[in-house]
C-alpha positions as CSV (number, residue, x, y, z in Angstrom):
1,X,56.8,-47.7,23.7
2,X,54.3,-45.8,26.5
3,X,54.0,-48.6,28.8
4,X,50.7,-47.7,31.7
5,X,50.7,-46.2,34.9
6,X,48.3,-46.8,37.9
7,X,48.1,-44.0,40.1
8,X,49.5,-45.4,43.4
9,X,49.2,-43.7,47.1
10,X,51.1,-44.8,50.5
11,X,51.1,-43.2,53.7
12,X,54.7,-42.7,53.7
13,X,55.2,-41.7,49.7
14,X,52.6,-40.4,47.9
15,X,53.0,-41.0,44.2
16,X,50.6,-39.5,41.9
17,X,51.1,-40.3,38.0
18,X,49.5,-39.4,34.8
19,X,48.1,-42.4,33.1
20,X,50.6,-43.4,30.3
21,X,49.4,-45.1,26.9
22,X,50.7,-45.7,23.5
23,X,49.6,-43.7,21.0
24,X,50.8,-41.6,18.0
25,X,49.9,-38.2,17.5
26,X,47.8,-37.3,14.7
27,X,48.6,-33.6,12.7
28,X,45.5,-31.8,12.4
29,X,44.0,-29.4,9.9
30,X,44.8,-26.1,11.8
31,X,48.4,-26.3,11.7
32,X,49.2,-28.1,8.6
33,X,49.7,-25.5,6.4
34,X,52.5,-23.9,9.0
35,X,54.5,-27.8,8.6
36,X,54.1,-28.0,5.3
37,X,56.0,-24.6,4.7
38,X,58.6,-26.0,7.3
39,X,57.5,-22.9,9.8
40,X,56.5,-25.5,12.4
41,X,57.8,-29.2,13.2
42,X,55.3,-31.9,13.2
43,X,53.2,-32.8,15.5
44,X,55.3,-36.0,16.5
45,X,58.2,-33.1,17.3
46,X,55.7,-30.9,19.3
47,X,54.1,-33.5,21.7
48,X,56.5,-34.2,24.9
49,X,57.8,-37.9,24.6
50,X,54.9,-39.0,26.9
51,X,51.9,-36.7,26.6
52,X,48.8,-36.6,28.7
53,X,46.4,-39.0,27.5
54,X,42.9,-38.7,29.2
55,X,40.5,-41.3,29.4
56,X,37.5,-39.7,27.8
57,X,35.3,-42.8,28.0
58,X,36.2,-43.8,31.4
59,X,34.5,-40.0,32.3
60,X,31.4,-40.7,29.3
61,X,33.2,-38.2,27.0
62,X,33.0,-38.7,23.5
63,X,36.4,-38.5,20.9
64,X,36.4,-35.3,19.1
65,X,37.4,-33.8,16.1
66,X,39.4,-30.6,15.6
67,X,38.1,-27.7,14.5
68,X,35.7,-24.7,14.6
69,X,35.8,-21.3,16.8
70,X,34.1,-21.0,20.5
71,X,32.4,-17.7,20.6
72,X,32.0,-16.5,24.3
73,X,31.4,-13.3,26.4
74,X,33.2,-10.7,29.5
75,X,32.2,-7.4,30.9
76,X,35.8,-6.5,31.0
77,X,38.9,-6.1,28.1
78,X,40.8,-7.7,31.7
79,X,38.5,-10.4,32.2
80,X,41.1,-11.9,28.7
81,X,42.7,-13.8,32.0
82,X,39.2,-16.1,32.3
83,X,40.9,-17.9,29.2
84,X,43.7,-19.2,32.1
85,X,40.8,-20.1,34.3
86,X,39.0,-22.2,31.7
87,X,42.5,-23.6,30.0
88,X,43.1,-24.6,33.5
89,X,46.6,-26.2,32.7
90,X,48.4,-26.7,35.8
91,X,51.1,-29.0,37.4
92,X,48.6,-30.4,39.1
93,X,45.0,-29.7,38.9
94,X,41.3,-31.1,40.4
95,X,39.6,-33.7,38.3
96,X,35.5,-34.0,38.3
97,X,35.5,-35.8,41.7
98,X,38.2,-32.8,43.0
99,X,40.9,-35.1,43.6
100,X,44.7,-33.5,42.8
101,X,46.0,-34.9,39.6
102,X,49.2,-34.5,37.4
103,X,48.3,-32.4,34.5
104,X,51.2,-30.4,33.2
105,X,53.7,-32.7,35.5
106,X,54.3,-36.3,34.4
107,X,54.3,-37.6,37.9
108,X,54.6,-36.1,41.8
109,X,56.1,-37.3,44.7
110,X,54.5,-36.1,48.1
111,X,57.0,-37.3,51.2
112,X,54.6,-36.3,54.4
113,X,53.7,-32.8,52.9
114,X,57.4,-31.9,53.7
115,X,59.2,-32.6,50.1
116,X,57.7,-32.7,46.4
117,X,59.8,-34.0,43.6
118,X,58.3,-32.6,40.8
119,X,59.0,-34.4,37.7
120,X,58.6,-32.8,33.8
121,X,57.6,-34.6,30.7
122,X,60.5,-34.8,28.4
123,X,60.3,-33.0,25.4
124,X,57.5,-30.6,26.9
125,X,57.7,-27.2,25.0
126,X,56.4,-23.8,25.5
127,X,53.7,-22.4,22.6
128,X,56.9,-21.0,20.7
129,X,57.8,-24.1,20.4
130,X,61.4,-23.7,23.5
131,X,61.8,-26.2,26.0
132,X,60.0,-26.3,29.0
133,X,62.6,-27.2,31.5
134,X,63.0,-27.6,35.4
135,X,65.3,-23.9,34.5
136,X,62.3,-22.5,34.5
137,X,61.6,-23.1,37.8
138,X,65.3,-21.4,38.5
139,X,64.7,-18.7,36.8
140,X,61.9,-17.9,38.2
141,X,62.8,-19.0,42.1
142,X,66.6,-17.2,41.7
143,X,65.9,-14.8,39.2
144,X,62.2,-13.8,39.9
145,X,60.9,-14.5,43.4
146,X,64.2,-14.0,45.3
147,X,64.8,-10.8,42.9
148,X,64.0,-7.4,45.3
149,X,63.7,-5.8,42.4
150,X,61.1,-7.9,41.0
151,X,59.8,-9.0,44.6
152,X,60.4,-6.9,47.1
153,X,57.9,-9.0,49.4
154,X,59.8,-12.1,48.6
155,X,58.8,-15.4,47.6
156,X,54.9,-15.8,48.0
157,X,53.5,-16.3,51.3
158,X,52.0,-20.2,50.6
159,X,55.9,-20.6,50.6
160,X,56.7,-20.0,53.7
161,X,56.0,-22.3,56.5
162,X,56.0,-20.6,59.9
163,X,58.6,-18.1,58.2
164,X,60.7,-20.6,56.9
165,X,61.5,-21.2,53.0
166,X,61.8,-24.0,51.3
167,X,64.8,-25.6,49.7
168,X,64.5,-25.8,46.4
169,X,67.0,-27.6,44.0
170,X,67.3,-28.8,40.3
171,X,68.6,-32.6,40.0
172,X,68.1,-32.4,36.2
173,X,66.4,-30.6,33.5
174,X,63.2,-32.5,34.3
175,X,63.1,-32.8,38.2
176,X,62.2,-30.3,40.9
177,X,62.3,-30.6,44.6
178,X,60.4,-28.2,47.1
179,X,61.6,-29.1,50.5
180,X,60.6,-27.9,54.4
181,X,61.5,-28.9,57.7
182,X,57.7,-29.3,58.8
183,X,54.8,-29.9,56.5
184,X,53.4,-27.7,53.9
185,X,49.6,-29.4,53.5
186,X,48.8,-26.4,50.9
187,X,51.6,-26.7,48.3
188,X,49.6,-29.1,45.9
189,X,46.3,-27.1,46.7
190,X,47.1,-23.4,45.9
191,X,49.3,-25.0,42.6
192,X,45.3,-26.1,41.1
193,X,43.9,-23.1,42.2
194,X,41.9,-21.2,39.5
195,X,44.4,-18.3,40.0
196,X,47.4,-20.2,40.9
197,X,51.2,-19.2,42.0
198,X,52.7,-20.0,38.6
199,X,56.4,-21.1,39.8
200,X,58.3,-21.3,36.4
201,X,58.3,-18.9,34.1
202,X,59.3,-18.9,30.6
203,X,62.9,-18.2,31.0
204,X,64.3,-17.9,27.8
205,X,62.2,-15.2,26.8
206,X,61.9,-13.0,29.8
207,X,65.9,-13.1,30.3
208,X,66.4,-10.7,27.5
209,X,64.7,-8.4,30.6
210,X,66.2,-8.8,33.4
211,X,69.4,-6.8,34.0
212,X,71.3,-9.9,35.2
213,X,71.1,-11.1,31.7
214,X,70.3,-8.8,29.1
215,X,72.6,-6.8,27.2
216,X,72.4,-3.5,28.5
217,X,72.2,-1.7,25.1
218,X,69.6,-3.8,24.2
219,X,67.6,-4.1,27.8
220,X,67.7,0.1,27.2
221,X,66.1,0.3,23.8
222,X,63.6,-2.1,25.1
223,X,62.8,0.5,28.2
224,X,62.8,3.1,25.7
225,X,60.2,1.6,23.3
226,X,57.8,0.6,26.4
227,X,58.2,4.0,28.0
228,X,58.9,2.4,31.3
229,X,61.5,3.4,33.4
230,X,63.3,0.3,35.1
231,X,64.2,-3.2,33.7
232,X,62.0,-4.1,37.3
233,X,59.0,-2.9,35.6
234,X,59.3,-4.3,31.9
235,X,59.9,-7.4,33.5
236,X,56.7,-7.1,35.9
237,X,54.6,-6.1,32.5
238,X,55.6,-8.4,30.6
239,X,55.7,-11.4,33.2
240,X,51.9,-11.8,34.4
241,X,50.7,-15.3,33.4
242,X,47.7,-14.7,34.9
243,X,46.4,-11.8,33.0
244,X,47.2,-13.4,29.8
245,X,47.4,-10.1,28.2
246,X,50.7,-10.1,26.4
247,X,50.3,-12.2,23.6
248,X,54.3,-12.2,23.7
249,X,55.0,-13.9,26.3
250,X,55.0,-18.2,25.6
251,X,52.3,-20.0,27.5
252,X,51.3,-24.0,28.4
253,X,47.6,-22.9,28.5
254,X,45.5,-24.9,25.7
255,X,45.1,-21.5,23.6
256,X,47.4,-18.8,22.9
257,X,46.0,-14.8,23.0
258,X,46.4,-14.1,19.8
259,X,45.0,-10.4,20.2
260,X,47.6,-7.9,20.4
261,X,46.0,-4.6,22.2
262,X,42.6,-5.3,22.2
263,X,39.8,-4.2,23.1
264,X,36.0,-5.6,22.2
265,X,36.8,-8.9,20.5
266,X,40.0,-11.2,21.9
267,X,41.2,-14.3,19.5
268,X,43.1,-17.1,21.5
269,X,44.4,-19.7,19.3
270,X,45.4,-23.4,19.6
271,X,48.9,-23.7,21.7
272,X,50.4,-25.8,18.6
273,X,52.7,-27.5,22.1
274,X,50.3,-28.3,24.1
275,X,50.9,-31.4,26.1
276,X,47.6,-33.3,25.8
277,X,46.4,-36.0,23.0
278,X,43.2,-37.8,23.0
279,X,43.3,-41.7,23.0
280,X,43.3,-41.4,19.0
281,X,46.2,-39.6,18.7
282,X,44.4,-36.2,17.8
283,X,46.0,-33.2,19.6
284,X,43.7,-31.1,22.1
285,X,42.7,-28.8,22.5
286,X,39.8,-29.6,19.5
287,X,38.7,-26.6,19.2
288,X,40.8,-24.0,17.0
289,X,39.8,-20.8,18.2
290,X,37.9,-19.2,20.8
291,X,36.7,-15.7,20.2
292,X,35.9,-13.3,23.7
293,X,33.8,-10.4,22.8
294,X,33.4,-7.7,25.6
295,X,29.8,-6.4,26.1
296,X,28.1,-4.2,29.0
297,X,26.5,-6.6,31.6
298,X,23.4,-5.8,31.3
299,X,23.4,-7.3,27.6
300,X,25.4,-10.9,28.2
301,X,21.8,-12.7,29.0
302,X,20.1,-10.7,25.4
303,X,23.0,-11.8,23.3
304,X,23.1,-15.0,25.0
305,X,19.5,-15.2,23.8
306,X,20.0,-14.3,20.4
307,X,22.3,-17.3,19.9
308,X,25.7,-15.0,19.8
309,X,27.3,-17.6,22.1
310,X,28.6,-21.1,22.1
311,X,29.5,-21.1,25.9
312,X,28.6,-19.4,28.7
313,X,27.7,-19.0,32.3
314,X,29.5,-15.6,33.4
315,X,27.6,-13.0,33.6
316,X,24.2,-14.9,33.7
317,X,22.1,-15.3,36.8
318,X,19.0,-17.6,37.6
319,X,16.6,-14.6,36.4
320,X,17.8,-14.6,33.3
321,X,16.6,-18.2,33.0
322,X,13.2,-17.2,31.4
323,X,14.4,-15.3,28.9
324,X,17.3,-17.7,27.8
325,X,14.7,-20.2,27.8
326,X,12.7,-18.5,25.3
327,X,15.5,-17.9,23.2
328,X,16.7,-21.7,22.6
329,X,15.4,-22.7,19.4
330,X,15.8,-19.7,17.5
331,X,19.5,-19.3,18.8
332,X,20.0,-23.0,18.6
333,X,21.3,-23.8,22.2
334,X,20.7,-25.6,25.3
335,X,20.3,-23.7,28.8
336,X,21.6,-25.7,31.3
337,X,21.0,-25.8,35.0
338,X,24.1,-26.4,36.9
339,X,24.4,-26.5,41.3
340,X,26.5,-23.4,42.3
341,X,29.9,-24.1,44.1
342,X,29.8,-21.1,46.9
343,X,28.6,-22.0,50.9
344,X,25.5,-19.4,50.2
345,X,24.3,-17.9,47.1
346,X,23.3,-14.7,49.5
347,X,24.9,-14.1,53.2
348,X,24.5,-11.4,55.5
349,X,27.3,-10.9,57.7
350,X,26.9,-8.8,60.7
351,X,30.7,-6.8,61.2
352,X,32.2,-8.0,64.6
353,X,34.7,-5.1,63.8
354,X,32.3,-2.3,63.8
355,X,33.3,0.9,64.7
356,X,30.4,1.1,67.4
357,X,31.5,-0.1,70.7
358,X,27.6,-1.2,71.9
359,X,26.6,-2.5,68.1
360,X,29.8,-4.6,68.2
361,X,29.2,-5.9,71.4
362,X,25.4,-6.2,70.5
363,X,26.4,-8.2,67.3
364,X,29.1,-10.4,69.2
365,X,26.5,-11.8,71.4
366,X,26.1,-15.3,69.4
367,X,22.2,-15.1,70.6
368,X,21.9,-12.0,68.5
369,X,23.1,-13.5,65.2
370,X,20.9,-16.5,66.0
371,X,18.0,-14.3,66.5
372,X,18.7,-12.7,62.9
373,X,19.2,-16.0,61.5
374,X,15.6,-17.5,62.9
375,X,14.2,-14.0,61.9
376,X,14.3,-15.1,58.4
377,X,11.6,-16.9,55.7
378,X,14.1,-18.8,53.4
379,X,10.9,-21.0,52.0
380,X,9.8,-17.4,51.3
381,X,13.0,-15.9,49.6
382,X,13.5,-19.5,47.5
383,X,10.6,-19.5,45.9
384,X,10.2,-15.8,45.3
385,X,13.7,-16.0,44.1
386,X,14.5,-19.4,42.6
387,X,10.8,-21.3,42.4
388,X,12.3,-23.2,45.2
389,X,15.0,-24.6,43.5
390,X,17.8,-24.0,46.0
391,X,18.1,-25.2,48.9
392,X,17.5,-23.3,52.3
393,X,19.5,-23.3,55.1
394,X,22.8,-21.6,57.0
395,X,26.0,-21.0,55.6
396,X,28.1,-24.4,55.4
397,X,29.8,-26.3,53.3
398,X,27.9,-28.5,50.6
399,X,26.6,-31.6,50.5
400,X,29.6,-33.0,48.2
401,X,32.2,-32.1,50.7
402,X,32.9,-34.7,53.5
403,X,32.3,-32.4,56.1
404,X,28.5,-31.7,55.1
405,X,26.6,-32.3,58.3
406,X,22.7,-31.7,57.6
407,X,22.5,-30.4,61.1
408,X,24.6,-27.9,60.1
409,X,22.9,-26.5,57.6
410,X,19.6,-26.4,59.4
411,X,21.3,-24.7,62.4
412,X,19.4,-21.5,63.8
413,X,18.1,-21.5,60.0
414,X,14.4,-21.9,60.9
415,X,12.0,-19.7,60.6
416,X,10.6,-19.3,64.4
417,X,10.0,-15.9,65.2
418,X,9.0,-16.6,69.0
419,X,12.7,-18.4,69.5
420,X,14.1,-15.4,67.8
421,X,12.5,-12.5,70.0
422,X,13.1,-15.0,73.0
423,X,16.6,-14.6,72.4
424,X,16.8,-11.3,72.0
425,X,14.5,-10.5,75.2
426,X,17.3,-12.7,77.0
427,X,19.8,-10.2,76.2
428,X,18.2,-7.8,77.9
429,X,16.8,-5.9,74.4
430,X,13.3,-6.0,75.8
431,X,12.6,-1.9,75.5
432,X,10.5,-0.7,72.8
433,X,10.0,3.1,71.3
434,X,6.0,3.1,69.8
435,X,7.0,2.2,66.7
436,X,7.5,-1.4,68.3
437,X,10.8,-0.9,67.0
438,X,13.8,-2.7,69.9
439,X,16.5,-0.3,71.8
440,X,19.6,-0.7,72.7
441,X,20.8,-0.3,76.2
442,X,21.6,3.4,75.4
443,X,18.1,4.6,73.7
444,X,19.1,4.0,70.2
445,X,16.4,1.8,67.9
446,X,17.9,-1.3,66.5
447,X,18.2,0.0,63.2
448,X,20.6,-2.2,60.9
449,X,22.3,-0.7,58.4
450,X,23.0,-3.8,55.8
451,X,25.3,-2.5,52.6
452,X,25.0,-4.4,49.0
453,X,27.4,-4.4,46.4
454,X,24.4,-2.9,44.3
455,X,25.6,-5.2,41.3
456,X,23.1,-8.4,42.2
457,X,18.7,-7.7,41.8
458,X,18.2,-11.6,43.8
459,X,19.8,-9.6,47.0
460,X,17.6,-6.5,46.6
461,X,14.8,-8.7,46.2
462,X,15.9,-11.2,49.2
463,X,16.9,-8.0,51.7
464,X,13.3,-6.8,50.8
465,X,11.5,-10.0,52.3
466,X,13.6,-10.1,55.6
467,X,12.6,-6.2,56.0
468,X,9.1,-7.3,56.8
469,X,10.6,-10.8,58.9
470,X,12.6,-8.1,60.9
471,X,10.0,-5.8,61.9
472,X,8.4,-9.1,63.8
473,X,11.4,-8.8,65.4
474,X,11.5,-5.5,66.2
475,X,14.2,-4.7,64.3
476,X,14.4,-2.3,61.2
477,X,16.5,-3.2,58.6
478,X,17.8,-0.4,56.2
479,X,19.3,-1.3,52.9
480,X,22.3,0.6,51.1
481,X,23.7,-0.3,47.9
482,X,27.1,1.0,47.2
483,X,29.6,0.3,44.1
484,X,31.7,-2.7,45.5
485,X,35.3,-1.0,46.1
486,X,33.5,1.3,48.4
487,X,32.0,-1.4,49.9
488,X,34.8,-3.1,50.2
489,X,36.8,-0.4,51.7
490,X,34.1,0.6,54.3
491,X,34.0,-3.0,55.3
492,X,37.7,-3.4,56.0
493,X,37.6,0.2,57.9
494,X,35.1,-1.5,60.3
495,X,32.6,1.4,58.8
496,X,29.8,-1.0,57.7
497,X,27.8,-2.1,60.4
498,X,26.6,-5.1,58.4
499,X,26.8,-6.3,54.5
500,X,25.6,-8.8,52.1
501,X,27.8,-10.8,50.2
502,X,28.4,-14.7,48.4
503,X,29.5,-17.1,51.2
504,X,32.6,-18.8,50.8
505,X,34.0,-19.2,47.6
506,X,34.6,-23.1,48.1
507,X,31.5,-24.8,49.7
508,X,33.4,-28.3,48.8
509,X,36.5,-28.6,51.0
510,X,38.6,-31.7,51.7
511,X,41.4,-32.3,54.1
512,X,43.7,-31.0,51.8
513,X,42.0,-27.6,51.6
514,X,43.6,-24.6,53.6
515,X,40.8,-23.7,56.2
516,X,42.5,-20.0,55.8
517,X,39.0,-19.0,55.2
518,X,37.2,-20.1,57.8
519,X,39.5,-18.9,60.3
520,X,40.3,-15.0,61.0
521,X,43.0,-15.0,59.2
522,X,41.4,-12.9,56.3
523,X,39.9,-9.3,55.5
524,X,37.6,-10.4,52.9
525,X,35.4,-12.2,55.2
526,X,33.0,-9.9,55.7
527,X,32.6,-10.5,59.8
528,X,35.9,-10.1,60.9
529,X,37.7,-8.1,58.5
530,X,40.1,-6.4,61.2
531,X,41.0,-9.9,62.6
532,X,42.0,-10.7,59.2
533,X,44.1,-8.1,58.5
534,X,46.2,-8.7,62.1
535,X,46.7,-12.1,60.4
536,X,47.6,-11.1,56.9
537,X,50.0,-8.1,58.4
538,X,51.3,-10.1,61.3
539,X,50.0,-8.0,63.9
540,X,50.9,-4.4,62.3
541,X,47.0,-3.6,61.0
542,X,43.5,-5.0,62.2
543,X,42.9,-6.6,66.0
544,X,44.0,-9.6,67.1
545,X,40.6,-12.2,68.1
546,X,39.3,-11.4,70.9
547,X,36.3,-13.8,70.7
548,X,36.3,-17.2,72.1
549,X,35.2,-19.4,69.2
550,X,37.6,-16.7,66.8
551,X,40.6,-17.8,68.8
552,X,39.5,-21.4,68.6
553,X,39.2,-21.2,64.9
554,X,42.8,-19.5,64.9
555,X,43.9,-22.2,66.9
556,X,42.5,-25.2,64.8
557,X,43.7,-23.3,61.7
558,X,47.5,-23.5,62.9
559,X,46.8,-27.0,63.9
560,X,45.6,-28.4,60.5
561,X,49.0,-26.6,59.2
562,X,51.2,-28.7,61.1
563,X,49.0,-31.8,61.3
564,X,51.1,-34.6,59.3
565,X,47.8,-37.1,58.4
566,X,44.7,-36.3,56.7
567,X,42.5,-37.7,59.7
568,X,44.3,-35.2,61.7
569,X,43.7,-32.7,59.1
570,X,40.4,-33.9,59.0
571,X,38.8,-33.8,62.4
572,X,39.9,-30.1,62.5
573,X,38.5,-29.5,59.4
574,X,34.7,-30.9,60.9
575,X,35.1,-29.1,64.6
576,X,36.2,-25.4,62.3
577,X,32.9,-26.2,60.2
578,X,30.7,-27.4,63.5
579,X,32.1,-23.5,65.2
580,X,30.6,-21.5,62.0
581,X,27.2,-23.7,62.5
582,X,26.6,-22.9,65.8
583,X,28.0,-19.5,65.9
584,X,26.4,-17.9,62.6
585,X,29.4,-15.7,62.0
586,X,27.8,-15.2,57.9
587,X,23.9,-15.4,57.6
588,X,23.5,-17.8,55.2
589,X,19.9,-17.7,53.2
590,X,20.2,-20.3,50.2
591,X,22.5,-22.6,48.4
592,X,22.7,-24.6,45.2
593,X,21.0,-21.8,43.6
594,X,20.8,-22.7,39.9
595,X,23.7,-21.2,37.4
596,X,22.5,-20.8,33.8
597,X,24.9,-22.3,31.0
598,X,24.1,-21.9,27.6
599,X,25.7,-24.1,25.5
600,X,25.3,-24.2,22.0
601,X,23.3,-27.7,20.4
602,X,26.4,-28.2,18.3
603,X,28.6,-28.1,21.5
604,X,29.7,-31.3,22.8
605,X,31.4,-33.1,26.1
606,X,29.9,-30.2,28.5
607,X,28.2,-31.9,31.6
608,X,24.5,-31.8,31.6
609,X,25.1,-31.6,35.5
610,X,27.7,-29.8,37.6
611,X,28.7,-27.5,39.5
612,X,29.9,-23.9,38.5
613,X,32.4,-22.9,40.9
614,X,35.8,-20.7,41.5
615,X,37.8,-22.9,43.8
616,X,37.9,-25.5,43.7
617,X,37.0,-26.2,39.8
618,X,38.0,-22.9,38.3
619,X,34.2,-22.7,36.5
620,X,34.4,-24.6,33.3
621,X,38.0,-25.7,33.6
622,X,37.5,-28.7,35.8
623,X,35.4,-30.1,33.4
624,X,38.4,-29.7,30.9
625,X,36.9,-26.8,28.0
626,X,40.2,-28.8,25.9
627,X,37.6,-31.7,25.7
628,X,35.2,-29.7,24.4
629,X,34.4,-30.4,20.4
630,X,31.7,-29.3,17.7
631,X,29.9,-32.0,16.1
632,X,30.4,-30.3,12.8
């Protein structure tokens, strides 16, 4: 007998526990057929001895039935791995209110962010039906991540802590225990991730490729057939959990990929294992089969609107609202209006890298940015762009995280053109050529060159609006669209003088996030992309900071990572967030922009209201797509 489990947290020993009822799994329709011709035990056999129960009233979901197949759409035969985004089976994951939760784990035990026992459900099983033990996490530490072969970078980096490795040992076939000398605050995070670091792997399938196991004859005929050249490299092909594109390999995701080389149309299956039942016994996921087509992107919103979806959000932006409206009652769905999970829908960042000693020292001036920022009619760009249904402001964290401070999102983000040419005129940028136009100290004009992805119309439209703010500013801005790996590439090189991208992926911190991103400690923020790169290469590409507030933020970064409370953790968290405010390192225009879901009328448990974001949440898969049910 299941006897119930609070969830229970102490300073010292954090304990975090599934909740644990009493109930008796129910075989469903989909698989019966396989049981009854003795291909496939029965459901009692498949469920691990105490399986994830979710409280689907306690979160206003209704108990589903089984059955039917979930059409959705991608732009890309690789974008198959969205199905491990919206499975979102992890060890631990986010609930709705983003709090870490057991999920594929039975329990967790957090000692001071320096040791995690990590303990398994019994009779857990991978989709081909083997045991899902704590050797999988050997195999994968020993045999995988400590493999040269296999990773010649070692272990991954969210592993190390200032260098060091942890310990890692295997009481039993259901406990694991990462231990380090100092804390490692991001070990539970990065495991929830929408991409996360899978740390197990299914071992008794991919040891039949790895030379320390395999029989050579038979690891040779295998090269042979794949026309690869090294064990190494089977083993890398075959391994990828993320890109859930070998419908080989076993998996603990809801649904299987049932599509072997595909191309245009992807079937994923239910995982016949998988380790969740609803409080009536009845095995999720309840929906049997979800279909991916892949279409162009220009005709996901026009198929969308013929009713050729069940679910979807991908690929649709808020101007395709009006057509998808239109569309509803002939193609029998609902468009939704969920908030958007990014700092700022649209965020010009000015490079602090740039290649052009007097532009980079014209755009390191904080007054400068400031000046930009003021320059700028959000009321304008909302309503041209969203009939005013984001909010305006700077780019900062969101009002659901704790560190929201309204100031901060109203900093240097109104429009006041005569504080914005007051600021400029007090760096000295008081020449003009008869075109009204500013110069720099050497004759130039202030021309700024600001480079698009080309892939998004709302930023076209946005960039065209602050053209004519600028010129009150006497400052010309030029607009270049590129493909985005140029972009990208020109960025990094310090070639871009300025570009426009999303703001940070995860508007919603909380204590426990790692504040990697707002620190210069990565490339891919668009400002600083050479201090990143001295971070990410320790020291052997980029520039180290150079800028007061940078080397603050690179201080407080390292702080929060040995910090051993979340107050501690905290308080750096609010001063990193106050810096970016006041410094306007990213330009941010507008948030909460509205992201179109359709969702079909027959569709049921999918929030009216959320928020569609990558981290944390991983899009639909916080809101648990497992849940999801057709009402016929």
């Amino acid at each position: 007998m299941f006897k119930k489990t609070l969830l229970a947290v102490s300073t010292a020993l954090g304990v975090m526990a599934s909740a644990v009822v009493a109930v008796e799994p129910i075989e469903g329709d989909f698989w019966l057929q396989e049981v009854n011709a003795g291909n496939l035990p029965p459901v009692s056999e498949r469920m691990p001895s105490i399986p994830l129960v979710p409280d689907l009233k306690l979160r206003g979901r209704e108990l589903g039935t089984p059955g039917g197949t979930l059409r959705t759409m991608v732009t890309r035969a690789k974008d198959v791995r969205q199905m491990v985004v919206y499975g979102y089976a992890r060890l631990v994951g986010y609930n709705e209110r983003y709090e870490i939760v057991p999920d594929i784990l039975e329990s967790l035990e957090n000692e001071n962010d320096i040791k995690f026992t990590l303990r398994l459900r019994p009779g857990h099983k991978w989709s081909d039906g083997n045991p899902f033990t704590s050797e999988d996490f050997r195999y994968w530490w020993e045999d995988v991540a400590n493999n040269e072969m296999l990773s010649p970078a070692g272990p991954i980096d969210f592993l190390r802590v200032e260098g060091e490795l942890p310990t890692v040992t295997f009481p039993d076939a259901h406990t694991v225990i990462y231990e380090w000398h100092k804390p490692n605050p991001v070990f539970l995070q990065k495991l929830a991730e929408a991409r996360p670091p899978f740390i197990y792997r299914p071992s008794h399938f991919l040891k039949a490729l790895h030379a320390d196991y395999a029989d050579e004859e038979t690891l040779s005929e295998a090269l042979y057939e794949a026309r690869v050249r090294s064990w190494a490299a089977l083993h890398n092909r075959s391994d990828n959990m993320y890109k859930f594109d070998n419908p080989d390999l076993p998996t603990l995701q809801p649904w299987m990929l049932a599509t072997k080389d595909g191309k245009s149309r992807f079937l994923f299956v239910r995982n016949p294992y998988y380790h969740r039942v609803d409080p009536n016994g009845v095995q999720l996921p309840y929906i049997d089969v979800v279909e991916m087509q892949v279409v162009a992107p220009g005709l996901v919103a026009a198929k969308a609107n013929a009713g050729e979806v069940d679910l979807q959000a991908r690929g649709l932006d808020f101007k395709d609202t009006a057509i998808l409206k239109k569309g509803e009652n002939s193609g029998k769905y609902t468009t939704l209006l969920w908030g958007n999970g990014t700092a700022s829908q649209i965020a010009i960042y000015p490079n602090l890298n740039y290649n052009d000693d007097l532009w980079r020292e014209t755009m390191r001036d904080v007054r400068f940015r400031r000046a930009l920022s003021l320059g700028i009619n959000r009321k304008i760009i909302n309503k041209g762009l969203y009939f005013g249904l984001a909010k305006q402001g700077g780019m900062t964290v969101l009002p659901v995280s704790p560190f929201y401070r309204e100031k901060n999102s109203q900093a240097w983000a109104d429009y006041d053109i005569e504080q914005a040419n007051a600021l400029l005129d007090d760096m000295g940028l008081t020449e003009r050529d008869k075109e009204g136009t500013r110069l720099l100290p050497d004759g130039r004009p202030m021309w700024i060159v600001v480079e698009t992805a080309g892939e998004r119309q709302e930023v076209e439209n946005a960039l065209q609006i602050i053209i004519d703010n600028w010129k009150d500013l006497g400052i010309k801005l030029l607009m270049r669209p590129l493909e985005r790996d140029i972009l990208r590439n020109r960025v990094y090189s310090g070639e871009t003088m300025a570009a426009v991208w999303f703001g940070w992926d995860n508007g919603i911190p909380h204590s426990y996030t790692s504040p990697d991103f707002v620190a210069p400690w990565q490339q891919e923020f668009f400002a600083w992309p050479k201090w990143g790169q001295y971070h990410q290469t320790s020291g052997d590409a980029g520039e180290p900071p150079d800028l007061a507030a940078a080397v603050r933020l690179n201080d407080l970064a390292h702080e929060w990572s040995q910090a051993y409370s979340t107050v501690d953790r905290a308080v750096i968290w609010q001063e990193m967030i106050d810096i970016h405010a006041e410094n306007v390192f990213a330009i941010g225009l507008l948030n909460n922009a509205p992201q179109p879901v359709v969702v079909s009328n027959r569709l049921r448990n999918v929030p009216e209201k959320a928020i569609w974001a990558w981290s944390p949440g991983a899009h639909f898969g916080v809101y648990r797509v497992d849940e999801f049910f057709f009402d016929e």
